[in-house]
Each structure stands twice: as C-alpha cells, then as structure tokens.
Residue frames as a rotation matrix with the C-alpha (Angstrom) as fourth column:
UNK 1
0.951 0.162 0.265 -11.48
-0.253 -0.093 0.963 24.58
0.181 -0.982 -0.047 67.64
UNK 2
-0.104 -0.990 -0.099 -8.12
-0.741 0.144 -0.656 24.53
0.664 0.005 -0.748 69.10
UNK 3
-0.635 -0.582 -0.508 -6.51
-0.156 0.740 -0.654 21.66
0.757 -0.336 -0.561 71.34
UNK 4
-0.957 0.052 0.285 -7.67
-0.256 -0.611 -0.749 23.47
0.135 -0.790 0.599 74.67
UNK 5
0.125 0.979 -0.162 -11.87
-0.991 0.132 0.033 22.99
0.053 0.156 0.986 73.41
UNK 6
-0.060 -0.018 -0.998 -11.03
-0.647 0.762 0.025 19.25
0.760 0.647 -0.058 72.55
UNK 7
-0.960 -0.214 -0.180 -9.29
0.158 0.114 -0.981 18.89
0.230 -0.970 -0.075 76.37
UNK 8
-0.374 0.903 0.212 -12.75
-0.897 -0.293 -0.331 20.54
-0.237 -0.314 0.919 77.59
UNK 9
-0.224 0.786 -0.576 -14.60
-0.827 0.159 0.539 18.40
0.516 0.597 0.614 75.61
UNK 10
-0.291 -0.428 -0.855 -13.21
0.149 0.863 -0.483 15.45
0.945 -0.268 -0.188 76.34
UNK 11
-0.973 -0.097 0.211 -13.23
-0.165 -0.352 -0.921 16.51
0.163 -0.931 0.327 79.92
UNK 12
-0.373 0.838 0.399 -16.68
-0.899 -0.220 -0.378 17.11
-0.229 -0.500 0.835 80.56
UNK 13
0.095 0.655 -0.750 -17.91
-0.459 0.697 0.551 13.81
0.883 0.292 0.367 78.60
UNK 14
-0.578 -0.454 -0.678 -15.34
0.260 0.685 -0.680 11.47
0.773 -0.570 -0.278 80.93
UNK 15
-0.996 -0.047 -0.072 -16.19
0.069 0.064 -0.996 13.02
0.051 -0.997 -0.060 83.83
UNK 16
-0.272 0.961 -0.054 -19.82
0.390 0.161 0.906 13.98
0.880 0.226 -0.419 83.54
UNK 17
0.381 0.913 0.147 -21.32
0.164 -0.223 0.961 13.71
0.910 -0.342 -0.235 86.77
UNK 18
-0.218 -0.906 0.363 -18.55
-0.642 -0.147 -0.752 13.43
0.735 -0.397 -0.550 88.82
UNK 19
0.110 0.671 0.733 -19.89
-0.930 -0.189 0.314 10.78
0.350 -0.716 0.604 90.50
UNK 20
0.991 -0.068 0.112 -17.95
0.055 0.991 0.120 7.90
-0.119 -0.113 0.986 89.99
UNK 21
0.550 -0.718 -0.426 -14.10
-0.278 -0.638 0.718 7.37
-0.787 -0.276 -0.551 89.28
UNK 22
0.926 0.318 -0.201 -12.66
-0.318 0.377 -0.870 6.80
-0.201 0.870 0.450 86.24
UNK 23
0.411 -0.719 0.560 -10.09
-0.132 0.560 0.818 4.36
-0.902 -0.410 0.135 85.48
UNK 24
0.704 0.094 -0.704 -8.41
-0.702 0.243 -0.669 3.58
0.108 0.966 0.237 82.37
UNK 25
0.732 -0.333 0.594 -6.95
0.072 0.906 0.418 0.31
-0.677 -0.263 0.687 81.00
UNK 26
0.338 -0.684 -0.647 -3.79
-0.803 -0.568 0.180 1.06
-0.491 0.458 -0.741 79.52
UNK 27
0.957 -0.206 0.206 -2.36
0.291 0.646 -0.705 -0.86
0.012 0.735 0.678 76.66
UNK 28
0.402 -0.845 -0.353 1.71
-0.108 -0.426 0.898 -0.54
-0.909 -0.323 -0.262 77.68
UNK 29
-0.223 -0.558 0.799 2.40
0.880 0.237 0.411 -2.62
-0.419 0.795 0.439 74.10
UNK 30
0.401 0.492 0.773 0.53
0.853 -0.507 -0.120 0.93
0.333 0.707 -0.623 72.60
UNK 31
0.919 0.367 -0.144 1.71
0.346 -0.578 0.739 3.17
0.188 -0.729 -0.658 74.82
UNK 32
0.051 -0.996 -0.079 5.67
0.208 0.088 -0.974 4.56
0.977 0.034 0.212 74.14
UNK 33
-0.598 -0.794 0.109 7.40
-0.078 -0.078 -0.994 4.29
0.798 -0.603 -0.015 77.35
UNK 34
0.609 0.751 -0.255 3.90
0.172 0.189 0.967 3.47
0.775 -0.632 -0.014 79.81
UNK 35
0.106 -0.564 -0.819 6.33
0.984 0.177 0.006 2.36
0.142 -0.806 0.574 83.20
UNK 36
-0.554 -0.800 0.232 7.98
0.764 -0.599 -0.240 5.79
0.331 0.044 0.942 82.72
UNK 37
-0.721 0.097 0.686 5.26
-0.088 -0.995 0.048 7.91
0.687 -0.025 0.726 82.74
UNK 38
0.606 0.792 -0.074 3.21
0.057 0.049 0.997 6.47
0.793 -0.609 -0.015 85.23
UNK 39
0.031 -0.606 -0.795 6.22
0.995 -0.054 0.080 7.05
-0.091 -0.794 0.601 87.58
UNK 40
-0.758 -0.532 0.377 7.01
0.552 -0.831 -0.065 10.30
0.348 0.159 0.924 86.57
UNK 41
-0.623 0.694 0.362 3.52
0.008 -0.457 0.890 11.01
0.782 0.557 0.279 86.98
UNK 42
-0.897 -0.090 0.432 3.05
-0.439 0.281 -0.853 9.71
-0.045 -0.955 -0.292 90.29
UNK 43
0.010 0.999 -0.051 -0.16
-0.915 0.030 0.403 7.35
0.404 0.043 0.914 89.39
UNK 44
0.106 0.529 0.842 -2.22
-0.651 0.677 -0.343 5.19
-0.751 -0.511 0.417 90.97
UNK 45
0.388 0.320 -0.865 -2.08
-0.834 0.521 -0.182 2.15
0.392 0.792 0.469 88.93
UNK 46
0.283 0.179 0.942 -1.55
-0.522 0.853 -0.005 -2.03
-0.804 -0.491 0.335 88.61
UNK 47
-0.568 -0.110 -0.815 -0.70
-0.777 -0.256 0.576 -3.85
-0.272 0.960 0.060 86.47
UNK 48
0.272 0.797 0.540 -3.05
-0.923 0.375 -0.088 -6.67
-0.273 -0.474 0.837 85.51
UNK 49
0.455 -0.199 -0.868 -0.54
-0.323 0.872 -0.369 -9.32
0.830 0.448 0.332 84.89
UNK 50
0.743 -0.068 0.666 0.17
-0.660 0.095 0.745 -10.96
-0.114 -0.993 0.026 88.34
UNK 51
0.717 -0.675 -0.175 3.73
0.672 0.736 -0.084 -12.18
0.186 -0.057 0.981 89.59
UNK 52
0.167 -0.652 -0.739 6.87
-0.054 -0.755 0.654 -10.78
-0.984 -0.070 -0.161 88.62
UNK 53
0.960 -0.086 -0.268 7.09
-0.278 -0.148 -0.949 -9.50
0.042 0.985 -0.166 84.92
UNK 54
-0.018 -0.928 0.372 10.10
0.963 0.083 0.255 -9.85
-0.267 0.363 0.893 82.83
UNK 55
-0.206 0.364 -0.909 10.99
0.418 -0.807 -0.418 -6.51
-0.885 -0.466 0.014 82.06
UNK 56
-0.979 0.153 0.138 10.03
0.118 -0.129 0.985 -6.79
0.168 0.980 0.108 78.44
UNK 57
-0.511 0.852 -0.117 7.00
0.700 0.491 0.519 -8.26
0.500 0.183 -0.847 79.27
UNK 58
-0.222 0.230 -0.947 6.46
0.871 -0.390 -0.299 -5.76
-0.438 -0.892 -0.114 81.76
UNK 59
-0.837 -0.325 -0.439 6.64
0.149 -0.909 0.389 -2.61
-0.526 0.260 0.810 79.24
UNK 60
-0.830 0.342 -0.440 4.23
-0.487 -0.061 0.871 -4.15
0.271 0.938 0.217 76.98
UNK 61
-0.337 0.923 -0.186 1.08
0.914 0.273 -0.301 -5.67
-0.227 -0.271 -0.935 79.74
UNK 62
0.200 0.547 0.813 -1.72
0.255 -0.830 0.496 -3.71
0.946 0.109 -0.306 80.46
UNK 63
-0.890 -0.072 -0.449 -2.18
0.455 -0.151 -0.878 -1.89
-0.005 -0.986 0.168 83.53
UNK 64
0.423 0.889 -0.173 -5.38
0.879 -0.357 0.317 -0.83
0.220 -0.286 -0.932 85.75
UNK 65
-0.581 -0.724 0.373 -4.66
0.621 -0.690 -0.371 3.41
0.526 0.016 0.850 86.06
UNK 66
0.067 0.615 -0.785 -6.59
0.823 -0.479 -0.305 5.75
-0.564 -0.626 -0.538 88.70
UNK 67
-0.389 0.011 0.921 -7.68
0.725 -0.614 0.313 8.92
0.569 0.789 0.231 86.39
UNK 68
0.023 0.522 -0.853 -8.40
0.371 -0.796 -0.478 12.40
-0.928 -0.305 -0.212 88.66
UNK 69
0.315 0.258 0.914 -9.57
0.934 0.087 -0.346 14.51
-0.169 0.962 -0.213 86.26
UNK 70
0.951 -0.286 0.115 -7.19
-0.207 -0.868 -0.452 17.13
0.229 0.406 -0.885 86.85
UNK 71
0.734 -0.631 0.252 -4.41
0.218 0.571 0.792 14.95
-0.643 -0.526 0.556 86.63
UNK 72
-0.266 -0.718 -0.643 -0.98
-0.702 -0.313 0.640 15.54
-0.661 0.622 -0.421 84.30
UNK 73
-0.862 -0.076 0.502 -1.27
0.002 0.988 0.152 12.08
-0.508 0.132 -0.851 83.47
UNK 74
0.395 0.810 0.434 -5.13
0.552 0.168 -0.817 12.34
-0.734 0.562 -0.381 82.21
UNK 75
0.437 0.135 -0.889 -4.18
-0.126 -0.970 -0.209 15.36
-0.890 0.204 -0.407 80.43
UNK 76
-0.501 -0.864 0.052 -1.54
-0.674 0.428 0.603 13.62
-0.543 0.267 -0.796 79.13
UNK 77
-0.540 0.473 0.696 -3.84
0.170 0.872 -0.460 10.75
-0.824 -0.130 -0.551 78.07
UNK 78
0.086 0.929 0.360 -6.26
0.756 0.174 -0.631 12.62
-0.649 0.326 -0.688 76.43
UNK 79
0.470 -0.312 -0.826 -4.16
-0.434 -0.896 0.091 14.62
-0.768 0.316 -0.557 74.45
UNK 80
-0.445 -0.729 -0.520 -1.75
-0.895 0.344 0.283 12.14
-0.027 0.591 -0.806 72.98
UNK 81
-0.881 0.230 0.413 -3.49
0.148 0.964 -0.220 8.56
-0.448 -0.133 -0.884 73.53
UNK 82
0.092 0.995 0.040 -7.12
-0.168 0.056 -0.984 9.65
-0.981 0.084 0.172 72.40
UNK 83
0.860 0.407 -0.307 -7.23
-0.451 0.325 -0.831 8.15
-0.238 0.854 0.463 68.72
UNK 84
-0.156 -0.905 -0.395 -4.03
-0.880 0.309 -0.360 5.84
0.448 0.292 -0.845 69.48
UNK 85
0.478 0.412 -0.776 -5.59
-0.108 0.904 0.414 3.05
0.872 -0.114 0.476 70.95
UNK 86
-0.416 -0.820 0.394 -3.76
-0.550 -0.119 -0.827 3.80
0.724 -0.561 -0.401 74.07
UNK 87
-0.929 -0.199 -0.312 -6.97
0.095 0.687 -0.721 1.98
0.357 -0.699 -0.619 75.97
UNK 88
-0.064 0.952 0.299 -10.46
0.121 -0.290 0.949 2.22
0.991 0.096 -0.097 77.05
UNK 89
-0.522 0.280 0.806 -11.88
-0.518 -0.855 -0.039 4.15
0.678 -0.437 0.591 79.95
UNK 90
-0.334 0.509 -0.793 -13.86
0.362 0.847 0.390 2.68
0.870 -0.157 -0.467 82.62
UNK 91
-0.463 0.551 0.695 -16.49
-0.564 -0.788 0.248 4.24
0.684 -0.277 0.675 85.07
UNK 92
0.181 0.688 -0.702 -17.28
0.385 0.608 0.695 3.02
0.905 -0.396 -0.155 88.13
UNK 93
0.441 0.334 0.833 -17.49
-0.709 -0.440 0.552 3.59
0.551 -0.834 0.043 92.16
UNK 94
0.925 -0.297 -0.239 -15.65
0.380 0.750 0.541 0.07
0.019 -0.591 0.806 93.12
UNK 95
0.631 -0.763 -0.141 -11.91
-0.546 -0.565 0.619 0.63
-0.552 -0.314 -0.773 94.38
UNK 96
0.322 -0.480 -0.816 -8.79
-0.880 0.165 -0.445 -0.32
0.349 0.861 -0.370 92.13
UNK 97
-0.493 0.069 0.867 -8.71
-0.607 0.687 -0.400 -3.46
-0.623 -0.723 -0.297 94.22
UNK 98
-0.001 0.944 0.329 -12.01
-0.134 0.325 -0.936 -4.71
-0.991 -0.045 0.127 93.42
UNK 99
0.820 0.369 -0.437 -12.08
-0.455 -0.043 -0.890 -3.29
-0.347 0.928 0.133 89.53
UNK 100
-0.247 -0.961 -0.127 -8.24
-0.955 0.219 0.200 -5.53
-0.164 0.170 -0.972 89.29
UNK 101
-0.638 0.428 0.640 -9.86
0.132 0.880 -0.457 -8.55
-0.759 -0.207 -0.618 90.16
UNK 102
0.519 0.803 0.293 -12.67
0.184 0.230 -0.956 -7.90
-0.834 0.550 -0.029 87.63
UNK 103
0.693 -0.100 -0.714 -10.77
-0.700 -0.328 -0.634 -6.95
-0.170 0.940 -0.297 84.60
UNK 104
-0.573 -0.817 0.060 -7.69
-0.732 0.544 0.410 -9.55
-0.367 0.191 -0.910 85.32
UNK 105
-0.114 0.707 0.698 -10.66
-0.256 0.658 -0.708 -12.00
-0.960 -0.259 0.106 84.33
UNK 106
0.834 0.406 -0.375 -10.72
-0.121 -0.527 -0.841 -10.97
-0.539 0.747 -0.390 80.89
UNK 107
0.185 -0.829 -0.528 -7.07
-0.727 -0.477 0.494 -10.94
-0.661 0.292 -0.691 80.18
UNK 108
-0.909 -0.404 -0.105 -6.90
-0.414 0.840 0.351 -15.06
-0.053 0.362 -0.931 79.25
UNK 109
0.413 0.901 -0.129 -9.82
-0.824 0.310 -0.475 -16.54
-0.388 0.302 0.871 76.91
UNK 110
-0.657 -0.415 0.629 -9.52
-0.221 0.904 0.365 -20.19
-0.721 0.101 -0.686 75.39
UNK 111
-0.288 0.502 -0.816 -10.31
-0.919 -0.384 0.088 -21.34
-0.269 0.775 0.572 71.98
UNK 112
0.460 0.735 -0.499 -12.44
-0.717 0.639 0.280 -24.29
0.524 0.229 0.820 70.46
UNK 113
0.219 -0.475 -0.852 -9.50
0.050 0.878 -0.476 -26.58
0.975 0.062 0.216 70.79
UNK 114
0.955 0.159 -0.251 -9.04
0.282 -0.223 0.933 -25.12
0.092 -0.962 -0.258 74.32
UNK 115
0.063 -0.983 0.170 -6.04
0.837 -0.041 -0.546 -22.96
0.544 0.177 0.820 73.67
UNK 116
0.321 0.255 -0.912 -5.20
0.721 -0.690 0.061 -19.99
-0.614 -0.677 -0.406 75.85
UNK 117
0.080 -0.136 0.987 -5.42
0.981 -0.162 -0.102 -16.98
0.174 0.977 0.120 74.54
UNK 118
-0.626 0.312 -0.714 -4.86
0.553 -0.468 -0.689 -13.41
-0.549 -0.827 0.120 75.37
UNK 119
0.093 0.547 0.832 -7.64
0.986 -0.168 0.000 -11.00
0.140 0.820 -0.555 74.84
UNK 120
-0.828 -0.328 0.456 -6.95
0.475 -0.842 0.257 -7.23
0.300 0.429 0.852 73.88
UNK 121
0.327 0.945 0.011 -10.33
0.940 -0.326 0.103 -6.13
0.101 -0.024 -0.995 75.36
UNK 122
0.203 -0.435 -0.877 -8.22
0.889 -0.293 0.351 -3.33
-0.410 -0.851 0.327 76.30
UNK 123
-0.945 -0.098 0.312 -7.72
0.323 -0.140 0.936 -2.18
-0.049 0.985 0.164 72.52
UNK 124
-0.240 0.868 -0.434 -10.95
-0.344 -0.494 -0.798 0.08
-0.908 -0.042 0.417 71.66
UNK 125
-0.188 0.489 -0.852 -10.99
-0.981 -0.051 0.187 -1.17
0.048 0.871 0.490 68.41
UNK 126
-0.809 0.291 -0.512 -11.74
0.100 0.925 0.367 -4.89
0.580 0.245 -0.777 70.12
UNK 127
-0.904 0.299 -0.305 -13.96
0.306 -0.044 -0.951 -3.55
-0.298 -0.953 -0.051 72.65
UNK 128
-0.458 0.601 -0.654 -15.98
-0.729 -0.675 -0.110 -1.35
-0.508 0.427 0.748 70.49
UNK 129
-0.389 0.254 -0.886 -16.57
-0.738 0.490 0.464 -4.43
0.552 0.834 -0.003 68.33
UNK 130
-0.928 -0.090 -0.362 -17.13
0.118 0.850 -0.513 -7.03
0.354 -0.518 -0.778 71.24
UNK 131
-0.911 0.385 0.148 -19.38
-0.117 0.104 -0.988 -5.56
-0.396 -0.917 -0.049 73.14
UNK 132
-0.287 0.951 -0.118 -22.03
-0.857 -0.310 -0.412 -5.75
-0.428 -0.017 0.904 71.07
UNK 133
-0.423 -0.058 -0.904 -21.57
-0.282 0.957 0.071 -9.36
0.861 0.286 -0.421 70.20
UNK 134
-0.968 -0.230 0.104 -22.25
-0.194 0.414 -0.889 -10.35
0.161 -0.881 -0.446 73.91
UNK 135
-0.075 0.836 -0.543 -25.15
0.684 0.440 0.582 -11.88
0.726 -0.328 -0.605 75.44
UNK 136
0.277 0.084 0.957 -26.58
-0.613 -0.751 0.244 -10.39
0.740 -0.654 -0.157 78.61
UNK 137
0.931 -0.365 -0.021 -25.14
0.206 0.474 0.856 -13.05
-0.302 -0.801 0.516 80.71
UNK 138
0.071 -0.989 0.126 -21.71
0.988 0.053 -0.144 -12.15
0.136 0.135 0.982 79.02
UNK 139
-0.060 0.116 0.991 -22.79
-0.170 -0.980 0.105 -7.95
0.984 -0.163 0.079 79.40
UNK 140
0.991 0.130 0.017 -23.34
-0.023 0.044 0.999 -8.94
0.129 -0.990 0.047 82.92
UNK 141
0.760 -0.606 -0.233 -19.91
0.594 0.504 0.627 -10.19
-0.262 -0.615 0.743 83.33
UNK 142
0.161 -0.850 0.502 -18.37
0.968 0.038 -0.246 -8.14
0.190 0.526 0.829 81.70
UNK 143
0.095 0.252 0.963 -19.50
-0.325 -0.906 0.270 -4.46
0.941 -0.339 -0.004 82.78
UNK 144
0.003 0.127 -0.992 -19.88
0.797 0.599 0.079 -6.08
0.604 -0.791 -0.099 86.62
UNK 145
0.229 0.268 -0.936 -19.13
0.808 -0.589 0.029 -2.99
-0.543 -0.763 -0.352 88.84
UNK 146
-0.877 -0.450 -0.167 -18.16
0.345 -0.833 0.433 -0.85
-0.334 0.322 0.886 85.94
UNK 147
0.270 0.814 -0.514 -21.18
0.328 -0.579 -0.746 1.48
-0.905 0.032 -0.424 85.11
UNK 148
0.963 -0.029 -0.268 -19.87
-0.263 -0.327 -0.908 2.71
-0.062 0.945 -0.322 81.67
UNK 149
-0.013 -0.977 0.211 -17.00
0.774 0.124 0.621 2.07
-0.634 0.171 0.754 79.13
UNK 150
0.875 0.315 -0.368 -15.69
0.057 -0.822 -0.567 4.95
-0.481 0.475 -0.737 77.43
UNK 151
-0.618 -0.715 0.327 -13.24
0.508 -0.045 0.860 5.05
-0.600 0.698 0.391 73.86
UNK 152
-0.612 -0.110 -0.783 -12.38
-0.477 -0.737 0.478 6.35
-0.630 0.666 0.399 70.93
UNK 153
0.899 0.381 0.215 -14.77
-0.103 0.663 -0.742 5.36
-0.425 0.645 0.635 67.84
UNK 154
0.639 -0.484 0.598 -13.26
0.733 0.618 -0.283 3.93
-0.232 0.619 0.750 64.61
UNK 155
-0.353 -0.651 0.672 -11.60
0.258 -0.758 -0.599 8.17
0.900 -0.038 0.435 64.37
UNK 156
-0.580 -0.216 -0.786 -10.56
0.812 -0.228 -0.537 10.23
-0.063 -0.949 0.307 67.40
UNK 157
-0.727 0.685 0.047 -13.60
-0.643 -0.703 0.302 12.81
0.240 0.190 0.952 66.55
UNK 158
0.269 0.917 -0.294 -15.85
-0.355 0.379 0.855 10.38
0.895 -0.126 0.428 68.41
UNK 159
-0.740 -0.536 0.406 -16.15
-0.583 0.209 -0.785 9.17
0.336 -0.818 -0.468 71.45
UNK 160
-0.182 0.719 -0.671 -18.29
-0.178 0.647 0.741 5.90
0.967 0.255 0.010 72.27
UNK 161
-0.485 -0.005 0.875 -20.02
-0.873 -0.056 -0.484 5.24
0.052 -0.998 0.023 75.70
UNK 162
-0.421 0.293 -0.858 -21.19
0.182 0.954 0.237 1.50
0.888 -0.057 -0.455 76.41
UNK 163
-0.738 0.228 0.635 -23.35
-0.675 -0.249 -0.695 1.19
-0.001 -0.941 0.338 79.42
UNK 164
-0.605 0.359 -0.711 -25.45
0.311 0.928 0.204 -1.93
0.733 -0.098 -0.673 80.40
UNK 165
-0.961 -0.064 0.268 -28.42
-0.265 -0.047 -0.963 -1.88
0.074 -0.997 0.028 82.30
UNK 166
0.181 0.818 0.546 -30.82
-0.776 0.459 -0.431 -4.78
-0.604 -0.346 0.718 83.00
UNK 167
0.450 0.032 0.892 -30.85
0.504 0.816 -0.283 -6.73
-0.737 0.577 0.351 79.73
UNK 168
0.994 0.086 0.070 -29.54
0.111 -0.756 -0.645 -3.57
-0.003 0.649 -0.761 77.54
UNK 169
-0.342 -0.837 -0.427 -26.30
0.576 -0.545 0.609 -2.48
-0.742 -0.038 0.669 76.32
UNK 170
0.813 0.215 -0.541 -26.59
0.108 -0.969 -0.222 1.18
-0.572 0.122 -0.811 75.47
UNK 171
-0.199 -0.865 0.461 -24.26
0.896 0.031 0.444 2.51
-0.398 0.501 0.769 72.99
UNK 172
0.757 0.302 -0.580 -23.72
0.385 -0.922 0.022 6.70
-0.528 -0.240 -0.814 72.57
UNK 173
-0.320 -0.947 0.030 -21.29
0.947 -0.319 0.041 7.93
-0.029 0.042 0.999 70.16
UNK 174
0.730 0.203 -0.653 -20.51
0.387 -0.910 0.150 11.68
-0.564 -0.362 -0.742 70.88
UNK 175
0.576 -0.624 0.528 -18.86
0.315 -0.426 -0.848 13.86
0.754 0.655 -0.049 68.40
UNK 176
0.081 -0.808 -0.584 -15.45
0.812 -0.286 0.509 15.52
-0.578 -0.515 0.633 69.69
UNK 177
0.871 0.010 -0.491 -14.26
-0.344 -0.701 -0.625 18.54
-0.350 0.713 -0.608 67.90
UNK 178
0.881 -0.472 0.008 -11.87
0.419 0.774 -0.474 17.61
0.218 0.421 0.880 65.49
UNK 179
0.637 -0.603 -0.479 -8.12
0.245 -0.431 0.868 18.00
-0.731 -0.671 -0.127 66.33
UNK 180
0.918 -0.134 -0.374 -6.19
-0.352 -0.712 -0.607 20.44
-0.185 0.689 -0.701 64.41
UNK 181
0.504 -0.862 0.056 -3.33
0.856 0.490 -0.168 18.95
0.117 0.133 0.984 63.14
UNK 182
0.645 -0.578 -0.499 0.40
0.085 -0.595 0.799 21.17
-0.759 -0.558 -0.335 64.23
C-alpha cells in the first residue's frame, strides 16, 4: 500500500464517527521545529506549561493542538509524527479550555521522597504502558472528559485505542498498513 492508503487509514480510525473532536498532545522536545509549524499552520493550540516560557523551554513543552481532520497540520502529523513519538491523540467533545485544565494536571507528579517530577504521559511509549497500570479511580482521572486515547503501538503499523468506561479500560490495537519506506 502506498502512503495515500496509510493517510486513509489512519484517517478513518482517528476520526471514526465524527462525533467528537480530536486533539493531540504534542511533545515539542520530539517534534523538530513544533512553534514553527503550528504558526505556519494556523492551529488551534496551547501550550500546557502556564506563564511565560523561556524560549528554550518553550520549543521543547508540550502543547494541547485542535486536529480538523482535513487539516495540513493533521496531515502533516500523521504522515511524519505517526511512529515518532510526536504524541498521543485524544477524543473528546469538551472545548480546548476545559481539556487544558485536565491534561495540565498530569504534567507534575511527585515521588516517594516528595520530589516533583515531570511526567511524559504525552510520550506513547509512557502512555501505552501507564494506562494499564492504573486503578479505576486513577482511569477515572485520568480519561475525565476524554472518551478515547489514540497512539502509535510499540511500531507505527499499529495503532492503540484506550477507552474507559465504568470500571474498564478497553484496549484495541488496529493494524495500519505498513509504510513503504522512499
């Protein structure tokens, strides 16, 4: 299958039903030039480190990113970011407001000794591995208004869907076609 099928593919998982919007948490430290192309690109987006950045620090946060799914930017995304850890997806119906406030939560965790730490949830290859560690009072808090997460598996010829509902976290990997190398 060429590029074009992969796009499709991709395409139809993310969106699905078209009934929610899908967001994606960008990893800027993964991500060559991030700032740039969300300007060029004219997106919706946040970042989820609150203040004023340095402008190191600023290249290398995450950010919260409004995905239409016939955007340059997605395209862009899912072409070159899908098996680069560029970030994990996120499905939901609350406004980028709302889903800022729920993911900046996440950013600083604190260890035995009570050290701050940040956490990478942002990084599919900690997400993929987290969520299923969690309790359902931590799946609660963590999914809150998002209805599904969606990344790459452990290779970019998968795609993993997380989804929580009641006591349950659901896990779905879906095969991709693989991507021809140029």
């Amino acid at each position: 299958m060429n590029a074009d099928a992969r796009l499709e593919t991709l395409r139809r998982i993310v969106y699905g039903s078209g009934e929610a919007q899908v967001y994606g948490v960008l990893d800027g430290a993964s991500i060559p030039n991030l700032l740039s192309l969300l300007e060029q690109h004219a997106v919706v987006n946040v970042c989820l480190f609150r203040g004023e950045l340095d402008p190191e620090l600023a290249m290398t946060a995450p950010y919260l990113v409004h995905l239409p799914p016939e955007s340059a930017f997605t395209e862009l995304l899912l072409q070159q970011g899908w098996g680069n850890h560029w970030g994990v997806l996120a499905v939901a119906t609350a406004e980028l407001r709302t889903l800022r406030m729920h993911f900046r939560k996440f950013i600083m965790v604190w260890d035995s000794e009570g050290k701050p730490l940040y956490f990478r949830y942002y990084d599919p290859r900690v997400l993929r591995v987290y969520l299923p560690t969690c309790n359902t009072d931590e799946l609660r808090t963590m999914f809150g208004p998002v209805s599904a997460y969606l990344m790459e598996g452990e290779t970019a010829d998968a795609l993993l869907r997380f989804t929580f509902a009641g006591e349950t976290l659901s896990r779905e990997a879906l095969a991709l076609p693989p991507k021809l190398s140029a």
